[in-house]
N, C-alpha and C positions, 0 to 999 in steps of 0.2 A: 504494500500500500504506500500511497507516494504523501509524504507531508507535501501539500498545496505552498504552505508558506516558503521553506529552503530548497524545494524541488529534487531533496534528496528522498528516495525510499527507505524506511524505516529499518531494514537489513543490513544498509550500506551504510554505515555510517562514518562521518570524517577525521571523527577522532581516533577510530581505530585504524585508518589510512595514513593518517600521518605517524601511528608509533608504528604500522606495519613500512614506513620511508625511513624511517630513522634508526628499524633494524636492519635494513639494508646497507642503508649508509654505513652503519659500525659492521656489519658482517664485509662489504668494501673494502673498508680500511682495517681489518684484523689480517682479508686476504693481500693485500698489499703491502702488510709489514714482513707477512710471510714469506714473498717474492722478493723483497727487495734483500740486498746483502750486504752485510755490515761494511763500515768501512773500511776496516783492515785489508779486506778481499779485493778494493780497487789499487793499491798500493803495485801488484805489478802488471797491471793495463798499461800499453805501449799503444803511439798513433806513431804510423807509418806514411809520409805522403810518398806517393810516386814521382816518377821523375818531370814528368809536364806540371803538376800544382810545384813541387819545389822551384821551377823555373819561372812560373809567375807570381809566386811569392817572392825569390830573387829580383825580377826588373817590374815594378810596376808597370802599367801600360797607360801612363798619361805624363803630363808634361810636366815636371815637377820643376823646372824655371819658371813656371807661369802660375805653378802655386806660391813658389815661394815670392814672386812678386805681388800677387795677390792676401799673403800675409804681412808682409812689409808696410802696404797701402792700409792694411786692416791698423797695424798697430799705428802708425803715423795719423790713423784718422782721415786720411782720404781716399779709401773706398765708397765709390758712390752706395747709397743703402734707398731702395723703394719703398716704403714702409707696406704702403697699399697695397704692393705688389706680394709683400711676403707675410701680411694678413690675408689674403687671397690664396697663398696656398696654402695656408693653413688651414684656414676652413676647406679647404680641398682635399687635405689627409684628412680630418674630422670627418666629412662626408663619408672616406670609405671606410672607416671605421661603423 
């Protein structure tokens, strides 16, 4: 039989839904402490990169004269700054968020 007023059935009820989520939650997280491994056990994890990432981590690939002009101008205070322009993309990354 359906309560008219909360449109929940008198079977169903939502008190017993949310301890039936919130034993899920702790039965989640009891299985994920169980998974996860101490920290001792990361101590001998090695990252290997191959030879093409070591090579462009070696030489970046942009013009690092034109950054470092571009820092220069920064600390000296005459890099031009659009304000409008870079409120505009920020509400632009906010967007795809």
């Amino acid at each position: 039989m359906a309560d008219f007023i909360s449109s929940v059935s008198r079977g169903n009820r939502p008190d017993l839904a949310i301890d039936n989520r919130s034993k899920k939650v702790e039965e989640n997280q009891k299985e994920a402490a169980r998974t996860l491994r101490p920290e001792e056990d990361f101590r001998d994890d090695r990252v290997e990169l191959s030879g093409v990432q070591e090579k462009a981590m070696a030489a970046p690939d942009f013009d690092s004269e034109k950054v470092e002009r571009i820092k220069q101008a920064i600390r000296e205070g005459n890099y031009p700054l659009d304000s409008r322009r870079i409120a505009e993309n920020f509400m632009a990354l906010e967007r795809m968020i």
